[in-house]
mmCIF file of the N, C-alpha and C atoms, coordinates in Angstrom:
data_MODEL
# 
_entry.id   MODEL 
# 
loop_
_atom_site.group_PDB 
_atom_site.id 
_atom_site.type_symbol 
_atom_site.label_atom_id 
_atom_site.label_alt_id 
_atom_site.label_comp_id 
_atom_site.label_asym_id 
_atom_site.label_entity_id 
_atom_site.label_seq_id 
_atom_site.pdbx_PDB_ins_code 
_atom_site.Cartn_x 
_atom_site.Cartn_y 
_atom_site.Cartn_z 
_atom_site.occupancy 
_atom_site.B_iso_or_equiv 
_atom_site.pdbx_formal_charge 
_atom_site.auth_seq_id 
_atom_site.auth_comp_id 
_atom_site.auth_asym_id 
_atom_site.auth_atom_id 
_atom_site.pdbx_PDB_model_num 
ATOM 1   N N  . UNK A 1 1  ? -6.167  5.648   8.857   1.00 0.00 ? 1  UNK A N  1 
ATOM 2   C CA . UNK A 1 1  ? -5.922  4.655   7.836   1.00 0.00 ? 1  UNK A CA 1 
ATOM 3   C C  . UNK A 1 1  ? -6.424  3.313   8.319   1.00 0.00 ? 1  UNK A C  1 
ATOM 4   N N  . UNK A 1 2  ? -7.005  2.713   7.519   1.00 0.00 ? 2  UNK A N  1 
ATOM 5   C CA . UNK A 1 2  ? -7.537  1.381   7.759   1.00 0.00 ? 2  UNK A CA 1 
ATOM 6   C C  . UNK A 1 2  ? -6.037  0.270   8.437   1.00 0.00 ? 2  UNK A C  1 
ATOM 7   N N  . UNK A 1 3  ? -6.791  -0.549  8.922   1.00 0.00 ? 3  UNK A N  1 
ATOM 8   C CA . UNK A 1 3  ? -5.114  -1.468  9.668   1.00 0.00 ? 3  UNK A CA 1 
ATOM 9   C C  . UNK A 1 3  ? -5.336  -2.483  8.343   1.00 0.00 ? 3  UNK A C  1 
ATOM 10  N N  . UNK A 1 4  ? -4.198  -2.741  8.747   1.00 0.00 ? 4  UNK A N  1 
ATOM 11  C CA . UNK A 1 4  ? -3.945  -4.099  7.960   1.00 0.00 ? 4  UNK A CA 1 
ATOM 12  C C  . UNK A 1 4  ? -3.437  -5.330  7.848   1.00 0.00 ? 4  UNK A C  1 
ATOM 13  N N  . UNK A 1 5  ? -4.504  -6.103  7.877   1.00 0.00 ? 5  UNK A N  1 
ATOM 14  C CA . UNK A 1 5  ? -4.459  -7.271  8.400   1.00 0.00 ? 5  UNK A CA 1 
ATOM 15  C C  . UNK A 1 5  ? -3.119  -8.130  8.223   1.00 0.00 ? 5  UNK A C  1 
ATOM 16  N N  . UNK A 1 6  ? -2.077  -8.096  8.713   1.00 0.00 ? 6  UNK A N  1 
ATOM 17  C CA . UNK A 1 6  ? -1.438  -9.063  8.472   1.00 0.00 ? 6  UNK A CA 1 
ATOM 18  C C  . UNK A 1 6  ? -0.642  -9.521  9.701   1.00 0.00 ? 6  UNK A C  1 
ATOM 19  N N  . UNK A 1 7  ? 0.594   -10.140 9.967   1.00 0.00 ? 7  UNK A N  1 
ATOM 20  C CA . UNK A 1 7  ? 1.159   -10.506 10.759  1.00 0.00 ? 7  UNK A CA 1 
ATOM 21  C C  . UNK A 1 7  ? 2.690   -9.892  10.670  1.00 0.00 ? 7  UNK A C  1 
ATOM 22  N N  . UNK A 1 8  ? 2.446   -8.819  9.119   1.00 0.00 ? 8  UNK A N  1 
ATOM 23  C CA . UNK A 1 8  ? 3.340   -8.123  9.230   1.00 0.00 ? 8  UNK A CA 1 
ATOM 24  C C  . UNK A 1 8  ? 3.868   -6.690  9.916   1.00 0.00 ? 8  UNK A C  1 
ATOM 25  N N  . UNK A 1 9  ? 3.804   -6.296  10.990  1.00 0.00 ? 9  UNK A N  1 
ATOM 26  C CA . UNK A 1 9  ? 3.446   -4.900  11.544  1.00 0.00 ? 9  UNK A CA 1 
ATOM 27  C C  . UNK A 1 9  ? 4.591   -4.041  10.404  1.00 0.00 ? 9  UNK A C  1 
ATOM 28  N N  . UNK A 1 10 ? 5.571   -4.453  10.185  1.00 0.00 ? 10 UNK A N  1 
ATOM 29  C CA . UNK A 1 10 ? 6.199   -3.418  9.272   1.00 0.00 ? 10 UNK A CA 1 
ATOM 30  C C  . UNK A 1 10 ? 5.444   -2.939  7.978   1.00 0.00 ? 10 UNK A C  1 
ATOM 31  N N  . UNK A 1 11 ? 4.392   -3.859  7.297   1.00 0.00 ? 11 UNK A N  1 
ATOM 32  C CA . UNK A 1 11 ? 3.567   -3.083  6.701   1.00 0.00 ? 11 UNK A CA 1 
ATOM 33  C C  . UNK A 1 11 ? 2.786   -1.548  7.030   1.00 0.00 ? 11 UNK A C  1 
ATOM 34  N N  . UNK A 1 12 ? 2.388   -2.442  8.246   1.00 0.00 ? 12 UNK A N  1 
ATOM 35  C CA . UNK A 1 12 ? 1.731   -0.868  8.320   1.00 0.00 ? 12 UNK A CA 1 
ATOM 36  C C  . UNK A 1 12 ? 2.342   -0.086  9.048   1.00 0.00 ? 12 UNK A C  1 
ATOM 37  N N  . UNK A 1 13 ? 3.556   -0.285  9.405   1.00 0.00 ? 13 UNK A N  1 
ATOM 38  C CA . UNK A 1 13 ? 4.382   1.129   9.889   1.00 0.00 ? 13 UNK A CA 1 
ATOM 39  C C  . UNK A 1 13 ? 4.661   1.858   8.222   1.00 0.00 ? 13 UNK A C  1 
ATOM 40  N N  . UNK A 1 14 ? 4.862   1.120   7.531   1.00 0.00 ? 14 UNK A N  1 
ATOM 41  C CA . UNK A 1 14 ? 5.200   2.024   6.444   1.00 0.00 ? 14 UNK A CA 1 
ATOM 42  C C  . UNK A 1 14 ? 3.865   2.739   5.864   1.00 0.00 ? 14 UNK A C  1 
ATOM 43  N N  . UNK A 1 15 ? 3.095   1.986   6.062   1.00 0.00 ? 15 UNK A N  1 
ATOM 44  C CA . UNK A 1 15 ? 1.488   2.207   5.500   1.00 0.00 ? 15 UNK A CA 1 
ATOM 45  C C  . UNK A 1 15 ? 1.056   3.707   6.313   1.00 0.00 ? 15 UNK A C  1 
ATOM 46  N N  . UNK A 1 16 ? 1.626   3.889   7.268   1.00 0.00 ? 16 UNK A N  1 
ATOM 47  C CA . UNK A 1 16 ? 1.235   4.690   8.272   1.00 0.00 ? 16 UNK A CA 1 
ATOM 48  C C  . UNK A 1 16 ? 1.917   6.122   7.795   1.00 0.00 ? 16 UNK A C  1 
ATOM 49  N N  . UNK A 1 17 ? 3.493   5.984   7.237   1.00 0.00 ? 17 UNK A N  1 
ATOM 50  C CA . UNK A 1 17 ? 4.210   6.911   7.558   1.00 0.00 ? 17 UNK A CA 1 
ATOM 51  C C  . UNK A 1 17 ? 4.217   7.781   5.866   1.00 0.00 ? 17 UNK A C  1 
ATOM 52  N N  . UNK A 1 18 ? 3.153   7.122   5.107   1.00 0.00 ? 18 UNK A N  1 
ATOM 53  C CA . UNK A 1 18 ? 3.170   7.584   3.715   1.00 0.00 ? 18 UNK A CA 1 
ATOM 54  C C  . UNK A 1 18 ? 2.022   9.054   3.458   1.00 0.00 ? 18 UNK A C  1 
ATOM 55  N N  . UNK A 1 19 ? 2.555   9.583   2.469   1.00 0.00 ? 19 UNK A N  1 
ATOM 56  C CA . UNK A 1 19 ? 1.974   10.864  2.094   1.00 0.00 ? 19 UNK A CA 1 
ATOM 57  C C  . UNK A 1 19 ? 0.055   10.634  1.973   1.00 0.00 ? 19 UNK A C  1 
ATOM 58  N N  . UNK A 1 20 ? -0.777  10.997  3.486   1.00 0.00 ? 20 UNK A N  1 
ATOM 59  C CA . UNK A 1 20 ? -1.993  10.329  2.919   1.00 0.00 ? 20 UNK A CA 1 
ATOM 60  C C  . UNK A 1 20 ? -2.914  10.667  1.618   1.00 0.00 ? 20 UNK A C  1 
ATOM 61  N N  . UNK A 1 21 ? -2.703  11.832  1.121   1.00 0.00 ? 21 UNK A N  1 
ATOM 62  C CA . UNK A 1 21 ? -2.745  12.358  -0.627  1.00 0.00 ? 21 UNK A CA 1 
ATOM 63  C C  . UNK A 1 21 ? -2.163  10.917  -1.578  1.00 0.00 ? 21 UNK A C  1 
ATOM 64  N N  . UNK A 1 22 ? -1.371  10.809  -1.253  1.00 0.00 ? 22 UNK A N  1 
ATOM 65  C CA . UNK A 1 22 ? -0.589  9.812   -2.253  1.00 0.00 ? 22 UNK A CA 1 
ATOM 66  C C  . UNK A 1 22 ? -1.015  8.138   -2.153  1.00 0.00 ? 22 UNK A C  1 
ATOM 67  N N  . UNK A 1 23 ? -1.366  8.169   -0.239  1.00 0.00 ? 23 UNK A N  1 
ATOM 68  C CA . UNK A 1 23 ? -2.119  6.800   -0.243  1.00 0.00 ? 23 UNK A CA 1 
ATOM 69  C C  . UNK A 1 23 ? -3.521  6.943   -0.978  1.00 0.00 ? 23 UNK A C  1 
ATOM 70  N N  . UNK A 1 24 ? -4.569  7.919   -0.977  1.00 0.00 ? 24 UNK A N  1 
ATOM 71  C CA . UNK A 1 24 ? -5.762  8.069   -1.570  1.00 0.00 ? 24 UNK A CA 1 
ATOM 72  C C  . UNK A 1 24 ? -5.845  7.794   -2.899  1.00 0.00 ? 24 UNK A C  1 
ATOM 73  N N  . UNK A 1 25 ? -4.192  8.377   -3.801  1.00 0.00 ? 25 UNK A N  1 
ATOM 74  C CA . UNK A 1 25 ? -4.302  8.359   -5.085  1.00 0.00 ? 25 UNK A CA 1 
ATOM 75  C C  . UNK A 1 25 ? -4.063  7.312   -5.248  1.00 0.00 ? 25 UNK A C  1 
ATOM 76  N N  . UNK A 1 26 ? -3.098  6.209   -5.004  1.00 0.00 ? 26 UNK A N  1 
ATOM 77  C CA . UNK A 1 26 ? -2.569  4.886   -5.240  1.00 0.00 ? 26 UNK A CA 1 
ATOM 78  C C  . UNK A 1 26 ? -4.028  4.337   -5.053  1.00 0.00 ? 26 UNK A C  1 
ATOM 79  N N  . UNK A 1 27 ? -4.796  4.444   -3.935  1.00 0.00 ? 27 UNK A N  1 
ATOM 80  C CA . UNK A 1 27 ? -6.146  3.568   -4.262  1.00 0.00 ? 27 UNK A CA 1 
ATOM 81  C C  . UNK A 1 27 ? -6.697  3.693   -5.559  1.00 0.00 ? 27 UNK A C  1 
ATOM 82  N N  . UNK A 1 28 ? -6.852  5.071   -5.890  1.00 0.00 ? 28 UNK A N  1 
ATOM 83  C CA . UNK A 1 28 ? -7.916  5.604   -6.851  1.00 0.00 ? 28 UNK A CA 1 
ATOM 84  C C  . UNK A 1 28 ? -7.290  5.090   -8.540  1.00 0.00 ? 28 UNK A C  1 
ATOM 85  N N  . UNK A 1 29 ? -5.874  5.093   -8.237  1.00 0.00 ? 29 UNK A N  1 
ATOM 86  C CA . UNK A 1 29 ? -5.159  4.195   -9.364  1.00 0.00 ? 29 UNK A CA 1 
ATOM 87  C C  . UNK A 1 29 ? -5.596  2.599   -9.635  1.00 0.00 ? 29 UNK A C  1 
ATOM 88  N N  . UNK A 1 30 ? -5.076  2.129   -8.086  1.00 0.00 ? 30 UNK A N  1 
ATOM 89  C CA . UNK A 1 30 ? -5.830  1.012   -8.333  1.00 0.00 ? 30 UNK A CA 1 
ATOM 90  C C  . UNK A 1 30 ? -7.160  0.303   -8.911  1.00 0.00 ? 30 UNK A C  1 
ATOM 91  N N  . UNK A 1 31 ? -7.923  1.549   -8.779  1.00 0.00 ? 31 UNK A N  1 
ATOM 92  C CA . UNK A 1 31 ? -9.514  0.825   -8.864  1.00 0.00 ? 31 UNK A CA 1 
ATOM 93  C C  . UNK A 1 31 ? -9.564  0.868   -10.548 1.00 0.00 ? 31 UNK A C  1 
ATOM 94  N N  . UNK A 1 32 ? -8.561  2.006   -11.094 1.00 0.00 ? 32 UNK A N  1 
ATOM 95  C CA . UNK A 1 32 ? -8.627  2.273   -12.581 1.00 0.00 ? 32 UNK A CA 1 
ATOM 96  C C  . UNK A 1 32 ? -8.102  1.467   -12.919 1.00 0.00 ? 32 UNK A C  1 
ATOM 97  N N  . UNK A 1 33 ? -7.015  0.358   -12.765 1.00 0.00 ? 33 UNK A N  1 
ATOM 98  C CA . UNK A 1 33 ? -6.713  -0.690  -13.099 1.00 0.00 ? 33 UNK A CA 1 
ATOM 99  C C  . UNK A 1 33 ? -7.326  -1.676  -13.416 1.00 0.00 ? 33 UNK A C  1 
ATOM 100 N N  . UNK A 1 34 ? -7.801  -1.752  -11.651 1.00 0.00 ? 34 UNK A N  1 
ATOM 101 C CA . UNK A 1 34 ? -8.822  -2.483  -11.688 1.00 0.00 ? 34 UNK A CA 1 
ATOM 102 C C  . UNK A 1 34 ? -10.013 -3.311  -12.731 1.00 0.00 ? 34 UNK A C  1 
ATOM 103 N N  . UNK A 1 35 ? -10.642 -2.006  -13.310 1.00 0.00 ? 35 UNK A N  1 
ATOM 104 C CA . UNK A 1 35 ? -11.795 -1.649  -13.951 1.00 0.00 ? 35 UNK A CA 1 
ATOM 105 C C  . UNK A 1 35 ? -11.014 -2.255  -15.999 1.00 0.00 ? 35 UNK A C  1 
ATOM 106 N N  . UNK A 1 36 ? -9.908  -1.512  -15.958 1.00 0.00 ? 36 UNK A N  1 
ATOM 107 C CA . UNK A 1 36 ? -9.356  -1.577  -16.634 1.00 0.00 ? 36 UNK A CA 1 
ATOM 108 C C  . UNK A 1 36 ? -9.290  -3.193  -17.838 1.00 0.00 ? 36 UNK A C  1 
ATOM 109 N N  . UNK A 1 37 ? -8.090  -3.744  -16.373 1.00 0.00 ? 37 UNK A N  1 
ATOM 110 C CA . UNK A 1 37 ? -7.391  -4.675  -16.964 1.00 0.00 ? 37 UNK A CA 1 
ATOM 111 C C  . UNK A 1 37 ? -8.026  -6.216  -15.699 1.00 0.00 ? 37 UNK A C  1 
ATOM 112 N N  . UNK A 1 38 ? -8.053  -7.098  -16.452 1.00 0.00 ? 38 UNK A N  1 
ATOM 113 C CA . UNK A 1 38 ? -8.426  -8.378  -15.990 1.00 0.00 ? 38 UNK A CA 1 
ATOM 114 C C  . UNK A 1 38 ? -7.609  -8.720  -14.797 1.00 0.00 ? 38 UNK A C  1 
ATOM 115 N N  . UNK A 1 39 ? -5.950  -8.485  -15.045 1.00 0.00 ? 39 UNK A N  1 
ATOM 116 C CA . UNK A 1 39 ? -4.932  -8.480  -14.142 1.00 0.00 ? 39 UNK A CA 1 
ATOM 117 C C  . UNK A 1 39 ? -4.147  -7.518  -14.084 1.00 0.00 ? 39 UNK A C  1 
ATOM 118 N N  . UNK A 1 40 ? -3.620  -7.257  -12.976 1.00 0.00 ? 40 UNK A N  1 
ATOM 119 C CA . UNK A 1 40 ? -2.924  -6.005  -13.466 1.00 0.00 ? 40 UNK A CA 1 
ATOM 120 C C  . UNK A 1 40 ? -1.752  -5.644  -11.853 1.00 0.00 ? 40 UNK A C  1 
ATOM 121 N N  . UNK A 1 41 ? -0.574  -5.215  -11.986 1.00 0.00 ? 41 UNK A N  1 
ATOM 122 C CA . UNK A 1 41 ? 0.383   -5.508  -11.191 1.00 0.00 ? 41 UNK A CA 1 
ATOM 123 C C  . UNK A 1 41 ? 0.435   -4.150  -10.497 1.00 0.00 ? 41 UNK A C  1 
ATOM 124 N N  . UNK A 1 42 ? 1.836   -3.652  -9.857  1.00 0.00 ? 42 UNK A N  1 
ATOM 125 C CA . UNK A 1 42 ? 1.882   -2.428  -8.979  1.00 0.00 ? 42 UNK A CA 1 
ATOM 126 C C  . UNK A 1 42 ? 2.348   -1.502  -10.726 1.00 0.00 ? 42 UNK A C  1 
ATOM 127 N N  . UNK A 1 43 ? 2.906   -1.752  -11.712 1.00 0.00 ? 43 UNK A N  1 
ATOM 128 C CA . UNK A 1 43 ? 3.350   -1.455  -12.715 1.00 0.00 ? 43 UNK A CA 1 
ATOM 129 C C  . UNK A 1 43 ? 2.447   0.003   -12.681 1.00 0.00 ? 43 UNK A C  1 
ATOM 130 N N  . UNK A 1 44 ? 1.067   -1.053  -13.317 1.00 0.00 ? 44 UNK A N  1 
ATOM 131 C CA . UNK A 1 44 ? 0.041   -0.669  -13.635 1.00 0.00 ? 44 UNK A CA 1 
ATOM 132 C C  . UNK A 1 44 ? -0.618  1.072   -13.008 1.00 0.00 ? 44 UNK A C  1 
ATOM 133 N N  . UNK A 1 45 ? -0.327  0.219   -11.570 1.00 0.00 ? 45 UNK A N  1 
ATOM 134 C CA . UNK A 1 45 ? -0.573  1.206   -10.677 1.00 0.00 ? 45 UNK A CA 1 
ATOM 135 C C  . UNK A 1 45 ? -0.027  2.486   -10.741 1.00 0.00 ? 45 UNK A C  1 
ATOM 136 N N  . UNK A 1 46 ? 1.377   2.325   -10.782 1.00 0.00 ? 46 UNK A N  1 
ATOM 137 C CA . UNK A 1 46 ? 2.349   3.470   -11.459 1.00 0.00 ? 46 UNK A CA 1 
ATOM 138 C C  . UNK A 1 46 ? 2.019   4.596   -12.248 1.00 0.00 ? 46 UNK A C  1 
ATOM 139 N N  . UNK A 1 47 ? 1.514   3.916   -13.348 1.00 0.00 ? 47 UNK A N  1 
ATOM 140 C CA . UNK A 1 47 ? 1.711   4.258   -14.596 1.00 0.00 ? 47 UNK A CA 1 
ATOM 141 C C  . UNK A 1 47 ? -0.009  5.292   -14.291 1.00 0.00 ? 47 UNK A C  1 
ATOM 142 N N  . UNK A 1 48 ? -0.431  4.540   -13.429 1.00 0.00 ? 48 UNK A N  1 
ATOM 143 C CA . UNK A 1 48 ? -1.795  5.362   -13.354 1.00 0.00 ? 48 UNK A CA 1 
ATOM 144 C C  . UNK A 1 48 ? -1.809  7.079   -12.187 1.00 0.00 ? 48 UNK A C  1 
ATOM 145 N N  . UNK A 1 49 ? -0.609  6.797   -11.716 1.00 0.00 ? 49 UNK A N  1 
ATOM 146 C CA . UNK A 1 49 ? 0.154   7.648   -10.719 1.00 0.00 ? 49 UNK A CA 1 
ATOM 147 C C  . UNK A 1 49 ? 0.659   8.751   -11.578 1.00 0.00 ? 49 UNK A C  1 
ATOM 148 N N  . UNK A 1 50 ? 1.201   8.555   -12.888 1.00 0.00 ? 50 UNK A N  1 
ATOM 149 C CA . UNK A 1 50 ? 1.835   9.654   -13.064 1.00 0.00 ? 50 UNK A CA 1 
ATOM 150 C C  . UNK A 1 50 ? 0.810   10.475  -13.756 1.00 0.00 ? 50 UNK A C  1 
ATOM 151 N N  . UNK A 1 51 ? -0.136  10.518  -14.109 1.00 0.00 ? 51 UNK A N  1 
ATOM 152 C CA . UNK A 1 51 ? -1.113  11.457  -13.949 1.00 0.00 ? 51 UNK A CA 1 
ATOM 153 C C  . UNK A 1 51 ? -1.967  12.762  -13.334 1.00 0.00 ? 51 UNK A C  1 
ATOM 154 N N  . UNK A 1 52 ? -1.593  12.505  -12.140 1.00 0.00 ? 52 UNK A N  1 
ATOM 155 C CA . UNK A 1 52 ? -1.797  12.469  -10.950 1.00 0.00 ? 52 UNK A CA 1 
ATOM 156 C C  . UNK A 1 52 ? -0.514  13.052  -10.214 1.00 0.00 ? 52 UNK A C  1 
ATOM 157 N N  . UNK A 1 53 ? -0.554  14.162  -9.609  1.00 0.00 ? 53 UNK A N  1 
ATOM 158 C CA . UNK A 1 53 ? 0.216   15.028  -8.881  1.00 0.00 ? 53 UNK A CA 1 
ATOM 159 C C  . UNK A 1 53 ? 0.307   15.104  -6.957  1.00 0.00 ? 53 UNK A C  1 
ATOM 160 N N  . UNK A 1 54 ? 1.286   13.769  -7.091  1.00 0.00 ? 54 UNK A N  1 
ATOM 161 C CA . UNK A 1 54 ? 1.308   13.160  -5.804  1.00 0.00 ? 54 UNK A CA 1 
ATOM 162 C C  . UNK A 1 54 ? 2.611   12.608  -5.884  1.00 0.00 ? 54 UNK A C  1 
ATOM 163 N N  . UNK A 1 55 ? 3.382   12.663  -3.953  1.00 0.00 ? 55 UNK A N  1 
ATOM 164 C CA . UNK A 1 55 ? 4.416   12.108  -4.313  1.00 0.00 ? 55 UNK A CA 1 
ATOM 165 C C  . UNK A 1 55 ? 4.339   11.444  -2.647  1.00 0.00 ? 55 UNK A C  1 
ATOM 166 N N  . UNK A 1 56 ? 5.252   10.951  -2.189  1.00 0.00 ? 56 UNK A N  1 
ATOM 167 C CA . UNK A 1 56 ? 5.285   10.084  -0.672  1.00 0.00 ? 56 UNK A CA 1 
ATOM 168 C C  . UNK A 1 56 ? 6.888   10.009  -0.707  1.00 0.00 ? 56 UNK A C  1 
ATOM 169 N N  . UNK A 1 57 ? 7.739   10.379  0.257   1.00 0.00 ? 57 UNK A N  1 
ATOM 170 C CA . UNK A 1 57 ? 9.097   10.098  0.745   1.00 0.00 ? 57 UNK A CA 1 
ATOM 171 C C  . UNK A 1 57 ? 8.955   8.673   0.506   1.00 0.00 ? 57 UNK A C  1 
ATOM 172 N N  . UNK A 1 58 ? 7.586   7.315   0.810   1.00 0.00 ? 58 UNK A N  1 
ATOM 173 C CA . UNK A 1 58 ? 8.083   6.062   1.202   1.00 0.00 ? 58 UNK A CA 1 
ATOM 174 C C  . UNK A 1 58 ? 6.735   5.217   0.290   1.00 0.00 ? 58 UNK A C  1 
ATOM 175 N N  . UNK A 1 59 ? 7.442   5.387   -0.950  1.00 0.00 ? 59 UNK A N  1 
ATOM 176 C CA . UNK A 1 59 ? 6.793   4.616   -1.953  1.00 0.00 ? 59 UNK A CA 1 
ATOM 177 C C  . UNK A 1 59 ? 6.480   3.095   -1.767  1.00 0.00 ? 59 UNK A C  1 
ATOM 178 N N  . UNK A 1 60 ? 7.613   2.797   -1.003  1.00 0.00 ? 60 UNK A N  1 
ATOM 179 C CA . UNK A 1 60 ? 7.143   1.094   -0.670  1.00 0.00 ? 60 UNK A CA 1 
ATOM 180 C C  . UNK A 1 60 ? 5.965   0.680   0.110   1.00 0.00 ? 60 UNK A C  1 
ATOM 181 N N  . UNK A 1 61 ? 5.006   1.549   0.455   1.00 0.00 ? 61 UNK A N  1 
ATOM 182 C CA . UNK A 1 61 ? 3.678   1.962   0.886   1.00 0.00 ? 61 UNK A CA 1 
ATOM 183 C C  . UNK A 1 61 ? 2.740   1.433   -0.153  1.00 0.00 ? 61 UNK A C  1 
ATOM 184 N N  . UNK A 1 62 ? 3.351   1.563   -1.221  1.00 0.00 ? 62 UNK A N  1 
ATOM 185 C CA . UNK A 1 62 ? 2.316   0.636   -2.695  1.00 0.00 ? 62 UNK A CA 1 
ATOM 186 C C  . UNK A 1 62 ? 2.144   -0.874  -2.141  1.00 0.00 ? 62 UNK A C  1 
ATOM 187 N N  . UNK A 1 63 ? 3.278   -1.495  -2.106  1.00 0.00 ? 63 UNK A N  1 
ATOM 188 C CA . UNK A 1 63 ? 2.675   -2.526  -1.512  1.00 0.00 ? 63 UNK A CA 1 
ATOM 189 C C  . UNK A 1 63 ? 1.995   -3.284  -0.691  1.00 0.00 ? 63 UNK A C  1 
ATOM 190 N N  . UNK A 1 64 ? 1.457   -2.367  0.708   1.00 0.00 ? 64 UNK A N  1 
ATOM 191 C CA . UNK A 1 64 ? 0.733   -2.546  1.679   1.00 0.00 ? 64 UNK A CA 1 
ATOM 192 C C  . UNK A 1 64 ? -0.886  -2.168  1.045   1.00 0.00 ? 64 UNK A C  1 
ATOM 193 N N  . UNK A 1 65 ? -0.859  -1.197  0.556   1.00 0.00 ? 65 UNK A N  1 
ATOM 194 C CA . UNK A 1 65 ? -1.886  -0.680  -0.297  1.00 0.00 ? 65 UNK A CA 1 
ATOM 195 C C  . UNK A 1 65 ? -2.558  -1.902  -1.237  1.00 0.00 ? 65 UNK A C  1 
ATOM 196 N N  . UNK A 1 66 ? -1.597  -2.426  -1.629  1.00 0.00 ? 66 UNK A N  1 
ATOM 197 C CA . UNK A 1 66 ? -2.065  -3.447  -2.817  1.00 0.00 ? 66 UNK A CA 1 
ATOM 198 C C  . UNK A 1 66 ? -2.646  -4.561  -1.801  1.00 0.00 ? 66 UNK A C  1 
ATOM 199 N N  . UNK A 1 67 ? -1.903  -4.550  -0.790  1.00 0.00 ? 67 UNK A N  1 
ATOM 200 C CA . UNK A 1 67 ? -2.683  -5.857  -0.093  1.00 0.00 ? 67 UNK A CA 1 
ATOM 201 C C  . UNK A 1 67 ? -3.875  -5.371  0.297   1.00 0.00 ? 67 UNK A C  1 
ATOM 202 N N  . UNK A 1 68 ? -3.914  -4.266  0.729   1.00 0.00 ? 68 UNK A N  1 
ATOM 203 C CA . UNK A 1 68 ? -5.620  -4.052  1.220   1.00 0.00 ? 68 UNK A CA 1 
ATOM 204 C C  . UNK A 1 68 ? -6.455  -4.061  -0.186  1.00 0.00 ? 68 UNK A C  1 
ATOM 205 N N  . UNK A 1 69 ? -6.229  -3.832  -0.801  1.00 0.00 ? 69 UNK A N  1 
ATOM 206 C CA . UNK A 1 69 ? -7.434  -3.847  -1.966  1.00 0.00 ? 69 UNK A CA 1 
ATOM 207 C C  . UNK A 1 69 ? -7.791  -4.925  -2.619  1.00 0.00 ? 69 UNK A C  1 
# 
């Protein structure tokens, strides 16, 4: 997994400990957002998740995700 830049290491312990299927899809959500909508929140992201047959014990992994992208 890519590191991530911050000064937060608890990011990426969580970033680390998430389903990597589920980190791939949360990207691939993201970019559909992305593409999508002008702005667009973790909501978004969600909503692009349930499509998509993926799950992670440690969902709060979206938000480390969101910072890398």
């Amino acid at each position: 997994m890519e590191d991530l830049n911050t000064n937060a290491p608890y990011l990426q312990s969580v970033l680390d400990n998430a389903n990597p299927a589920w980190v791939k899809a949360v990207k691939k959500s993201i970019m559909q957002a992305a593409r999508k909508y002008r702005t667009f929140t973790t909501d978004d992201v969600w909503a692009g998740l349930v499509e998509q047959d993926v799950t992670t014990h440690e969902p709060r992994a979206i938000g480390a995700i969101m910072r890398l992208a």
